[in-house]
N, C-alpha and C positions, 0 to 999 in steps of 0.2 A: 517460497511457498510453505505456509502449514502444514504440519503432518498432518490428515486426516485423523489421527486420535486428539489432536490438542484441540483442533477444530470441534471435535465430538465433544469434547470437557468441557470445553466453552461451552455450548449450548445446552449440557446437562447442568452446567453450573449457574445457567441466565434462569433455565427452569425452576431448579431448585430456590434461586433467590428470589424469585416470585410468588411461589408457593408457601415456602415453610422458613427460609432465610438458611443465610448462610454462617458458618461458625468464620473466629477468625480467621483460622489456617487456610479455609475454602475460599474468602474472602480475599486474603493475600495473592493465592493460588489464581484467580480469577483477574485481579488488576494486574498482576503479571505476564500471565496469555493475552490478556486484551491487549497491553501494551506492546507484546511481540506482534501479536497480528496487526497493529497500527502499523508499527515500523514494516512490517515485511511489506504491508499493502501501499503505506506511503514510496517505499525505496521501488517497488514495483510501479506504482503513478508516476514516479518522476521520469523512470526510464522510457515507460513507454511515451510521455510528452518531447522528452529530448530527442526522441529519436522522429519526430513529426515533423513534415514536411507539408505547409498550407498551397492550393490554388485555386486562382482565382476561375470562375468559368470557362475563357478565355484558353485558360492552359498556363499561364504566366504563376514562376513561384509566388507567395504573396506572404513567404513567412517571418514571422516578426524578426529586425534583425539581432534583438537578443538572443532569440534562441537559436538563427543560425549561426553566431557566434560562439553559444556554448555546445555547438553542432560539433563547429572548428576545431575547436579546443578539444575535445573528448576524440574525437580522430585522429586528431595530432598524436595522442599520450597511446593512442591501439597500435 
């Protein structure tokens, strides 16, 4: 997760780039946070998917068996 200050400079920095633009350094400063908060929120999506368990109405598992596979595997390595 984001510090709540980077998250804050992000948004001061999306502002500021719409308004008045940003210098290079800010500019840098900003593709840089973005791309953390990518990685942090993607590494965060994939966990919570791997860890998902589908069923059908029924009650019956119905989860792809790829990802009960890479269910397996990551259990295995804990």
């Amino acid at each position: 997760m984001l510090s709540k200050e980077k998250l804050q400079r992000i948004s001061v920095l999306s502002k500021k780039s719409k308004s008045q633009g940003l210098t290079v350094e800010e500019a840098k400063e900003q593709t840089t946070l973005r791309k953390e908060y990518l990685d942090t929120f993607r590494t965060s999506m994939r966990e919570t998917i791997e860890n998902v368990r589908v069923f059908d109405p029924e009650g019956n598992e119905v989860t792809p068996e790829k990802l009960r596979q890479k269910q397996n595997k990551n259990n295995r390595l804990n």
